[in-house]
N, C-alpha and C positions, 0 to 999 in steps of 0.2 A: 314145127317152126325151126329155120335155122338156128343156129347161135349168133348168127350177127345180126337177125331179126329180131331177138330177146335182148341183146346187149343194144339197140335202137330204141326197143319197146321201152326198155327201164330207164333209158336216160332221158325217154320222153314224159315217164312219169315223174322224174323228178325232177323235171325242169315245170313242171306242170306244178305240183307240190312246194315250189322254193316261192319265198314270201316277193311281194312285187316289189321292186326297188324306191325307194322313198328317199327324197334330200333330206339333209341331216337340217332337221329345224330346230330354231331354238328353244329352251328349257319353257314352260310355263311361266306367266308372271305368277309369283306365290300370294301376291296380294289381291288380286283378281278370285280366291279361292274365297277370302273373308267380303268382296265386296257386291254381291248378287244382288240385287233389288228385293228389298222383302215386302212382299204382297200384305196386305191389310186384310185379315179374317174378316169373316163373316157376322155379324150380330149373334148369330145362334153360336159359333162358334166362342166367343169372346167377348161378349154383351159390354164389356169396360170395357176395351183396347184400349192403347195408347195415352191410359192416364199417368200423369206424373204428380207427384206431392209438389203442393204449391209451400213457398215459402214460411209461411205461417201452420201448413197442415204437418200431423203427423199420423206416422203405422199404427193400427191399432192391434195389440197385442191380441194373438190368438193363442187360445193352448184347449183342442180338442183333440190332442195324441196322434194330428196327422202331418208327418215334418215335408215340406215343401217337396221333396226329392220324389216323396212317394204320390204329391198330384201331377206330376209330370207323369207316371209311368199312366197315369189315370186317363192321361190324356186331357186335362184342366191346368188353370191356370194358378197357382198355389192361391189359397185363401188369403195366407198372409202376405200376398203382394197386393190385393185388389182394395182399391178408393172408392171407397161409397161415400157417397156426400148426402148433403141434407136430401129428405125427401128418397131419395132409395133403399132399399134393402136386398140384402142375399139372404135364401135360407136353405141351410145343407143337411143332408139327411145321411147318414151312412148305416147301413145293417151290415151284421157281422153274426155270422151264426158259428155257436161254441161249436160245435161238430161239423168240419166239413170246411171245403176253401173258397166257397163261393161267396161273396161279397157285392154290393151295390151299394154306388152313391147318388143323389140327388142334391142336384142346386138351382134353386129358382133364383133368379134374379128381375128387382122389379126397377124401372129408370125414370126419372124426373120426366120422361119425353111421353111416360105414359103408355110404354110398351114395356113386354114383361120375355123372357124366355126361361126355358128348362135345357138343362145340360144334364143327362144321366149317364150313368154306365153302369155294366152288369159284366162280372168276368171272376175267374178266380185265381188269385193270388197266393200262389205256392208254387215252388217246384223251379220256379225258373227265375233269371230275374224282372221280366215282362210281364205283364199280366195277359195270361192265358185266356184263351176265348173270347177276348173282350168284345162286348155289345157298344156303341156309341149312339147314343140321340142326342140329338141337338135340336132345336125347332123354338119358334115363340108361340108364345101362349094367347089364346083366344080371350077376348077384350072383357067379358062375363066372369073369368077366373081370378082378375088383377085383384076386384076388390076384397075378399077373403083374404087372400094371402096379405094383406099390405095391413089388413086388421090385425093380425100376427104382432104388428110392432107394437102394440101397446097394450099384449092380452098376457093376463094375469099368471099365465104358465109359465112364464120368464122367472115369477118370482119363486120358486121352486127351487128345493137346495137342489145344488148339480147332481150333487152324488147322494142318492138314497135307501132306507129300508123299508119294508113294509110291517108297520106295527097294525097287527090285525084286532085291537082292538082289549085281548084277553094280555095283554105283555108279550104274547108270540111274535117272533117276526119270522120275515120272508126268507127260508134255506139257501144257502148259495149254488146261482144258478150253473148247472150243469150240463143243460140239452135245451138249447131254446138262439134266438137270437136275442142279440144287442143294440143297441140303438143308441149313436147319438147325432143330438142333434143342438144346430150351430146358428144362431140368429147375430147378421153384423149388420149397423146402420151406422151412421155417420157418428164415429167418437167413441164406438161400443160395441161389444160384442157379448154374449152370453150364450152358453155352452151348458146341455144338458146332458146326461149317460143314464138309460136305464135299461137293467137287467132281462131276462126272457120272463119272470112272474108278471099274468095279464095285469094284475089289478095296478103293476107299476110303468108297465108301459101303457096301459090306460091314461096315466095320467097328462100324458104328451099326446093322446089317441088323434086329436082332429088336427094336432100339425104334422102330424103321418099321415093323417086320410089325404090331405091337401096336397103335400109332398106327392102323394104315390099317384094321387088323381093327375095332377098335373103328367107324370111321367109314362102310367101304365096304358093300351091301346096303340100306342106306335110301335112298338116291333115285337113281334111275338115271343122270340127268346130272349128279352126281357120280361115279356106277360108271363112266361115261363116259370119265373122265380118267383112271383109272388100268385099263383093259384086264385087268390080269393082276390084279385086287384088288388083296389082302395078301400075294403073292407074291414075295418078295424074297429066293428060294432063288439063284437065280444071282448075285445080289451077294453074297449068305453064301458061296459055295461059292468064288468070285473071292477072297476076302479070304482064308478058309482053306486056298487053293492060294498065295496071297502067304507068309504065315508059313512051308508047309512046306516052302518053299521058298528059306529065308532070307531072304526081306523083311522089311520094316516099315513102318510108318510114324514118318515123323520130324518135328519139328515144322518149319511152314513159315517159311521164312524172313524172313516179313513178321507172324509166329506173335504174336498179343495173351494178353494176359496174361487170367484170370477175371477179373471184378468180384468186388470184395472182401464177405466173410460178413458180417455183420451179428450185435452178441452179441443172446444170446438175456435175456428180462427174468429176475429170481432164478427166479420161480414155474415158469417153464421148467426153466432148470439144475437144480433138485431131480431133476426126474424125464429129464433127458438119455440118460442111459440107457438108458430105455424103449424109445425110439424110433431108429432107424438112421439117421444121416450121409453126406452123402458125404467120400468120406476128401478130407483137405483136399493129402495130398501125391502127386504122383504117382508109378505104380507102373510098369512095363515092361508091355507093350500085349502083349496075350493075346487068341486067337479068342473070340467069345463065345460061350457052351451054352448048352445048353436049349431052339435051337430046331431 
């Protein structure tokens, strides 16, 4: 090739290469960046949306060790933003195992309308500030499951110190756990919430066993690397039956010596109170700790 063929060649590549000419338009409007249409989620996705406290309502005080920031990375909607009103409930399950980052949480939520949904997720939380591998379900719950779970509002597990030991009956208690999971779990309905923690000893997470059977029924079967995490499903007979060999055996649980008190109820507005009756409570005082039935 000559030289005035290559000096053709390369001015044609870079005529070829140079960006296409474009009018100079103006800047962005910057407020056009804050004003996009925001789509309204799905039921499964956010079972409340768009509630706001009416003037007479207020927040009901949460404190089960998970701060708002970290339901976000959860992909949920922080607990302590969400209005249950009369007649509804959430109930939230979180496992946390002492060895290892993997983590899951559940939350059923049940609604005045008579439909019910589960929000889970499975991922593990270290290392980054995202939660790694996260699993999402989302889906409602089939019409058969609603009434169990909504028995929950007024079943006797509530009355349970939050925080406990296992006194096995001879003065012994239960060693502090070191290789097991943890579990708590978070009942909120309209004016109230109650918050449970218990350790990996079966006989004391036996003692919550059928609001984890229910929790995990509800969630396990829709994606399999969630079924992944928990092996044996909604099985949670051997920690039922650990807890019901603690009782006939003179055990109990006592409360733990570092034992927090609930977050306090929240009253309810008049338009409530009229009709308080209708709907079932958790009893505000506690009663002496009994096996639970039914499952």
């Amino acid at each position: 090739m000559s030289l005035a063929g290559l000096i053709a060649g390369l001015a044609l590549a870079a005529q070829q290469a140079a960006p296409p000419f474009t009018p100079n338009l103006p800047p962005p409007d910057p407020a056009v960046w804050w004003s996009p249409e925001t789509p309204r989620p799905s039921s499964d996705l956010d079972p409340l949306y768009g509630r706001r406290l009416g003037r007479r309502e207020e927040p009901i005080p949460i404190a089960n060790g998970v701060e708002p920031l970290l339901y976000r990375l959860w992909g949920l909607q922080p607990l302590q933003n969400q209005l249950v009103r009369r007649g509804e409930m959430m109930l939230e399950v979180w496992a946390r195992p002492s060895r290892g980052v993997r983590q899951t949480v559940i939350r059923v939520t049940t609604r005045r309308d008579g439909r019910a949904f589960v929000q889970a997720r499975a991922g593990q939380g270290c290392c980054t500030p995202e939660i790694d591998r996260r699993v999402d379900i989302n889906a409602e719950l089939p019409s058969e499951q609603i009434p169990a779970l909504k028995a929950l509002i007024g079943d006797a597990v509530w009355d349970q110190p939050r925080d406990v030991t296992v006194d096995y009956g001879d003065g012994s208690v239960s060693p502090v756990c070191l290789d097991g999971v943890a579990w708590d779990i978070t009942l909120l309905i309209a004016g109230q919430a109650r918050h449970l923690r218990r350790a990996c000893d079966d006989a004391e997470v036996g003692s919550i066993a059928h609001v984890l059977g229910l929790a995990l029924n509800a969630a396990v079967g829709r994606d399999a690397r969630f079924d992944a995490v928990f092996p044996r499903g909604a099985d949670v007979s051997r920690q039922h039956m650990a807890y019901e060999q603690l009782i006939a055996s003179g055990g109990l649980l006592k409360p733990a010596a570092n034992a927090r008190p609930q977050p306090p109820s929240v009253p309810l507005p008049p338009e409530d109170e009229r009709e308080a009756g209708a709907s079932a409570a958790i009893p505000p005082t506690p009663r002496p700790v009994s096996p639970p039935s039914g499952f």
